[in-house]
N, C-alpha and C positions, 0 to 999 in steps of 0.2 A: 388610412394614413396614420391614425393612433395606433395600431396595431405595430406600422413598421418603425414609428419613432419609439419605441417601448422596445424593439427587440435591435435597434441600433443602439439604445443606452445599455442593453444589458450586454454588447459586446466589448464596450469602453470598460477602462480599468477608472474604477471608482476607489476614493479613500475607503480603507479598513476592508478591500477585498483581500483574499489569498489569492496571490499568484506564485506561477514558478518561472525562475532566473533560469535562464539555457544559454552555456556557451559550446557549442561542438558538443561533448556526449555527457556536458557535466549537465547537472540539473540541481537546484536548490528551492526550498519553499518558502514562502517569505510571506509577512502582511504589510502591506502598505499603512504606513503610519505618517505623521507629518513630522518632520524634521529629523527623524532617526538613520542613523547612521549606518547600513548595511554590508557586510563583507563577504566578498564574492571570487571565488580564485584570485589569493592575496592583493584584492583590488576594494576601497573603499567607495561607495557615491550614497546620494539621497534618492528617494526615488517619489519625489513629491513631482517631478516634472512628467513623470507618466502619466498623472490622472489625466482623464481625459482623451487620451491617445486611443486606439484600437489594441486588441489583444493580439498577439503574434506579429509587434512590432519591434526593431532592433534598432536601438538605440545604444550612440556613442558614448563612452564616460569622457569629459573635457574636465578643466583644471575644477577644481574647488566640489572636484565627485559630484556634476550636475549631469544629468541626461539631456540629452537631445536626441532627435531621430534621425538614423541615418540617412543619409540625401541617397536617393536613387539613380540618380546619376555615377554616383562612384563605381565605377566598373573593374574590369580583371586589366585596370591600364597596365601593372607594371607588363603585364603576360605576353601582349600585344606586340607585335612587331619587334619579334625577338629571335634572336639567332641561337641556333640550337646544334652541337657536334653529331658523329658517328657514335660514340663509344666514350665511354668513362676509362678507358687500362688507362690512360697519360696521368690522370688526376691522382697526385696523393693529397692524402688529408693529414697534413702537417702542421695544420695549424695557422699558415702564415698569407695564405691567400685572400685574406679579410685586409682591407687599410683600417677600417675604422674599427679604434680602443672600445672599451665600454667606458669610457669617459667622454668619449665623442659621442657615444650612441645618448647618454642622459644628458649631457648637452643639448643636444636635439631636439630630446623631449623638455627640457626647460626652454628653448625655446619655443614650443608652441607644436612643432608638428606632431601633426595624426599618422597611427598606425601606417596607412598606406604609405605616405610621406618615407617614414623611416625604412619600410621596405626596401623604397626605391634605392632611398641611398644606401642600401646593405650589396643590392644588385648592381651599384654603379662602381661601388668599390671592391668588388669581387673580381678576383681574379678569374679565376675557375668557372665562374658562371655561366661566361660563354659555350665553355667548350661540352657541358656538359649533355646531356642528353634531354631531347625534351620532356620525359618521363621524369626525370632527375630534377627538372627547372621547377615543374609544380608541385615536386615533393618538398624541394627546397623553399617554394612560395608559400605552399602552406603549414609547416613548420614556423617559418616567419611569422603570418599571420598569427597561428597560434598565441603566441612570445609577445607581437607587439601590437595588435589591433587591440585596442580597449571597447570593445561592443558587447551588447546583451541582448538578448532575446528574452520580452516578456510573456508567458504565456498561461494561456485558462487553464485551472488544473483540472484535471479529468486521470480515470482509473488506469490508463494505458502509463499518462506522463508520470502519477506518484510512482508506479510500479518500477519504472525504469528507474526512476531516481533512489528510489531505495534498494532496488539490487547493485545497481551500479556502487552507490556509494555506505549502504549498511547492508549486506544481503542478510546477514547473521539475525537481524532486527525479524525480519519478517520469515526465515527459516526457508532463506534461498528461494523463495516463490517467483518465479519469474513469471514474464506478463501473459505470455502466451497460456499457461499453465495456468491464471486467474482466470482468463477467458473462458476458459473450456470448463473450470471451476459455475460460472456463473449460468453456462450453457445446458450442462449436465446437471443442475441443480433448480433448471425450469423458471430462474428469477426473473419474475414481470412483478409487474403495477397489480396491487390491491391482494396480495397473495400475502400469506403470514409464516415468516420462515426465520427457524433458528438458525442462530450464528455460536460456534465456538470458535475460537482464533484467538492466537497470543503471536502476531502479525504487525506488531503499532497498532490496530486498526484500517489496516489496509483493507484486510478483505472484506471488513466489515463497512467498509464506506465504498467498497466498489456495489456492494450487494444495494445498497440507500440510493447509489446511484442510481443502478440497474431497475428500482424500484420508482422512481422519480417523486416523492414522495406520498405514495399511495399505498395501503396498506399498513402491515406492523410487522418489525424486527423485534425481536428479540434474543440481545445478545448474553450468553451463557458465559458466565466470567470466575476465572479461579481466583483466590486472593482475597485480597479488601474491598477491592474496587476497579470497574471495569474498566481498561486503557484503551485511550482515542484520541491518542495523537495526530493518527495519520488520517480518523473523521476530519477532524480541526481542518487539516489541509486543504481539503475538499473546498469550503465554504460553502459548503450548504446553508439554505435560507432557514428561517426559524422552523418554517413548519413542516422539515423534514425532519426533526428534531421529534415533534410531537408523536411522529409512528415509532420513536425506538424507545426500547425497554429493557429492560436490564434483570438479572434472576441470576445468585449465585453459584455455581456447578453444585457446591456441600450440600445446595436443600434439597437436591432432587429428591434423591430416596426419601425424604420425609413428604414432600408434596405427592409422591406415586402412593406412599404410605399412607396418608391423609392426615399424617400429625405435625404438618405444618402451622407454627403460629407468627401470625405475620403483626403481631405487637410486641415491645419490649416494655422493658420498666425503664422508665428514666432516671439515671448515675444520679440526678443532681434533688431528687424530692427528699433523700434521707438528713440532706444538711440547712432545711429550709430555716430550722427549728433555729439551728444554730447560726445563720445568715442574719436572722430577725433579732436575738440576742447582740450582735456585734454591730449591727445598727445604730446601736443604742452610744456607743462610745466613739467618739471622735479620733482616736488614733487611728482606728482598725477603719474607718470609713471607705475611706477610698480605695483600698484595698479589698473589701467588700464589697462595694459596686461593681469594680475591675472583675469577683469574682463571679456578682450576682449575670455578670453580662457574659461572661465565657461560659454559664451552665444553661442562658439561654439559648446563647447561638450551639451550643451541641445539643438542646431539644429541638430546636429547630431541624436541625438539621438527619436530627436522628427519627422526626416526623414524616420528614420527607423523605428519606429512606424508606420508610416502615409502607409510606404510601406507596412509592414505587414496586417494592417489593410486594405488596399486594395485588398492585395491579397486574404485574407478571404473572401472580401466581392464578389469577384468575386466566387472562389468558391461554398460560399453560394447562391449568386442568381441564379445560375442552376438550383434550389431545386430539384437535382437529390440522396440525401444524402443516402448511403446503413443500416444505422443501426443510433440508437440514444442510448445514455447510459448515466442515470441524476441517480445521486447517491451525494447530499447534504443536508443540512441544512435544508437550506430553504422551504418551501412550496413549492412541486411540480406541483401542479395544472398547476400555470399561464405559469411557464415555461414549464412547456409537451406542455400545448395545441399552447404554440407560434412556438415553434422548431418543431412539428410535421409536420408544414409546408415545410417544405425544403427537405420533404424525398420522396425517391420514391414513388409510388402506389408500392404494393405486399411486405413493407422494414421491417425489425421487430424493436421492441424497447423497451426496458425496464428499467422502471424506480424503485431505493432504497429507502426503508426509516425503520428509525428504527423502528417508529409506524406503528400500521395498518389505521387509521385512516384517515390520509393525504389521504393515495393510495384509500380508499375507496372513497373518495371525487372525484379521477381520475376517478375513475371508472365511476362512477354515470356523471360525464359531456361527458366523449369518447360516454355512450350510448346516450345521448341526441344528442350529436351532429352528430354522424354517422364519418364513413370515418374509421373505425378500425373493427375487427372482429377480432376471436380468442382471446379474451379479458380471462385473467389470473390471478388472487391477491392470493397467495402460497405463504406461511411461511415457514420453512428449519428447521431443527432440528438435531443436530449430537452428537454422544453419545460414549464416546471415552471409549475404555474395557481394562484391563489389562490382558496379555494373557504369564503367568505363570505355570509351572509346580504346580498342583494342586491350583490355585489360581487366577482363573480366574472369573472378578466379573466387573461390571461397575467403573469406578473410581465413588469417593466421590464427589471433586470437578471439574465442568465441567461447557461450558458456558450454559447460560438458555435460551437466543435466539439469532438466527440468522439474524432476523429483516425478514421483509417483502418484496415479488417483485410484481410489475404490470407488466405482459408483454402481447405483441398483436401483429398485424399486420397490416397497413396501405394498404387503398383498395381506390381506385380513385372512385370519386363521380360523379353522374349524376347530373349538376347543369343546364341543359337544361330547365327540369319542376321546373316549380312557386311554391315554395314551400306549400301554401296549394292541389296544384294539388292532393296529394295523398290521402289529406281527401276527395276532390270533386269526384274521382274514388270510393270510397266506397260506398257501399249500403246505403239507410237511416237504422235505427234502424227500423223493425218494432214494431207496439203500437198494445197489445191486445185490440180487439176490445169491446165495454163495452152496454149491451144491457138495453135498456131500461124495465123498470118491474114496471109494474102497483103495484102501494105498495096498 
């Protein structure tokens, strides 16, 4: 009974969870805060009246942007027992077949009624509506709906829903990854519980909170990050509990070569010991005080801070130097090449890996060097393709608008190398060429 009251609380939306807002195919991220004011397809509410509720429930916006839950009761009334023509030729769309102004329409909604409500009066004062076809009646009902039902859909976020949300609405952000194509990302790259796998990506963090996912916090991540500092917007979204946090680690792309190298140093000098001398002197005088504390306290919070780095940073590098790593997954920007073939160092013999890119081209360049240089088999470069149908009573057809690619994968496997023979030993074991033999002929 403690088992099932504990996983009924964890399906409730709690204050300070992340969730995601879903109307139709839009998707947004959001954190439940108390009293904050949210904006959602030009639509303002609170969403303090969710906690509590269940996850994947749809709730109404009413006046003063509060939520409630939609009644289940409210059905497809206007649809119902409705007269439907042969054929649309009669119908022009002229404009003039609506009675009701949009002044009548916000009238409407100042006084009180709900989406469905105003529906109906759209369909009572429609000229055309009659006649038109019954195909035509639910295109036109759900168009309506669109426009005037004010409802949301709250829901858990999970790797499938960020991914949609962010191709849908920034694909640019995550370098057009769509979800399908994360999948087979996570699939071909062997991610389970208790495995220890690098990440590269400049994705928000998308790919990199599907992998934490996929991993359920078991295990170590470590993420390989170009820059200052590594980006995790789209972790955030997730809301992961703390101690998924605990397995990720972070290592700058620039130290590699000096970590392979072994002249990695994972201490600095601290900016702030050279002016101790002179902190201590301006102590002493009461103008400069305050201003001296002010400064004595910003040179501690960047030791602080530059400790905790240096920590982190060490830990990674311990990590890393094992080069025992179970899986690799580089899905960015940048040019894959240089980074596959430096990282591919850290992984086990037998570990798999696979690398994104929206082109084929990059990945083809991978390709072309793993054969030269040996150490991989099962070598892969597959393109994804997904084609979404609309599946209707009598109308069932591909959609129109759909994506056009999924981008490209390279994936393989890592195989421990004989580095015992000299490297041209293998050509010295080969046969020579024999030479047809060329006879002489008295001309």
């Amino acid at each position: 009974m403690a088992d099932n009251g504990q996983e009924e609380s964890q399906c409730r939306i709690k204050e300070g969870d992340y969730v995601v807002l879903k109307r139709g195919d839009i998707f947004k991220a959001v954190q439940i805060q108390p009293k904050k004011k949210v904006i959602f397809e030009k639509q303002w509410f609170f969403l303090d009246n969710a906690v509590g509720h269940l996850y994947s429930t749809t709730f109404e916006i009413v006046s003063g942007g509060t939520l409630q839950p939609q009644r289940t009761k409210s059905t497809e009334s206007c649809s119902d027992s409705k007269e439907a023509g042969t054929d649309n030729r009669n119908i022009v769309d002229d404009g003039k077949s609506q009675k009701l102004t949009r002044d009548d329409i916000e009238m409407l909604k100042e006084q009180g009624l709900k989406g469905q409500e105003i529906i109906q009066q759209l369909i009572d004062n429609s000229s055309t509506f009659r006649d038109k076809t019954e195909y035509a009646q639910d295109k036109y009902i759900k168009k309506k709906k669109k426009k005037y039902e004010n409802t949301v859909t709250i829901l858990r976020p999970s790797c499938r829903i960020l991914a949609m949300m962010y191709h849908g609405r920034e694909p640019g952000k995550i370098c057009h990854l769509r979800y399908d194509t994360l999948a087979q990302m996570l699939t071909l790259g062997n991610i389970h519980a208790g495995s220890k796998v690098l990440v590269f990506e400049t994705c928000a963090g998308l790919v990199l909170g599907a992998v934490m996912e996929r991993m359920g916090g078991y295990g170590s991540v470590i993420q390989m990050y170009p820059g200052g500092g590594p980006v995790r917007a789209g972790v955030e979204s997730f809301g992961f509990p703390a101690h998924f946090h605990d397995t990720l680690h972070e290592f700058p792309i620039c130290h590699v070569n000096a970590l392979l190298a072994g002249t990695l140093h994972s201490t600095a000098k601290d900016p702030s010991t050279g002016r101790a001398c002179f902190l201590k002197k301006c102590l002493l005088q009461d103008v400069y005080r305050l201003a001296v504390f002010r400064k004595i306290r910003v040179a501690q919070e960047k030791k602080m801070k530059l400790e905790e780095k240096q920590k982190k940073l060490a830990a990674a590098a311990s990590l890393l130097a094992c080069r025992n790593a179970d899986g690799l997954v580089i899905a960015s920007r940048f040019h894959p090449c240089p980074v596959l073939m430096g990282l591919l160092k850290f992984l086990s013999p037998s570990r798999p890996f696979v690398v994104y890119s929206q082109y084929k081209e990059p990945l083809v360049e991978c390709y072309t060097k793993l054969k030269e240089c040996g150490g991989t088999v099962n070598l892969r470069l597959t393109d994804t393709w997904l084609r979404h149908y609309q599946v209707l009573p009598n109308r069932t057809h591909p959609l129109l608008l759909m994506s056009g690619g999924g981008g490209y994968l390279l994936s393989g496997t890592t195989v421990a190398m004989d580095h015992s023979k000299p490297a041209g030993s293998q050509q010295a074991e080969e046969p020579a060429p024999k030479r047809q033999k060329l006879t002489d002929t008295e001309g």
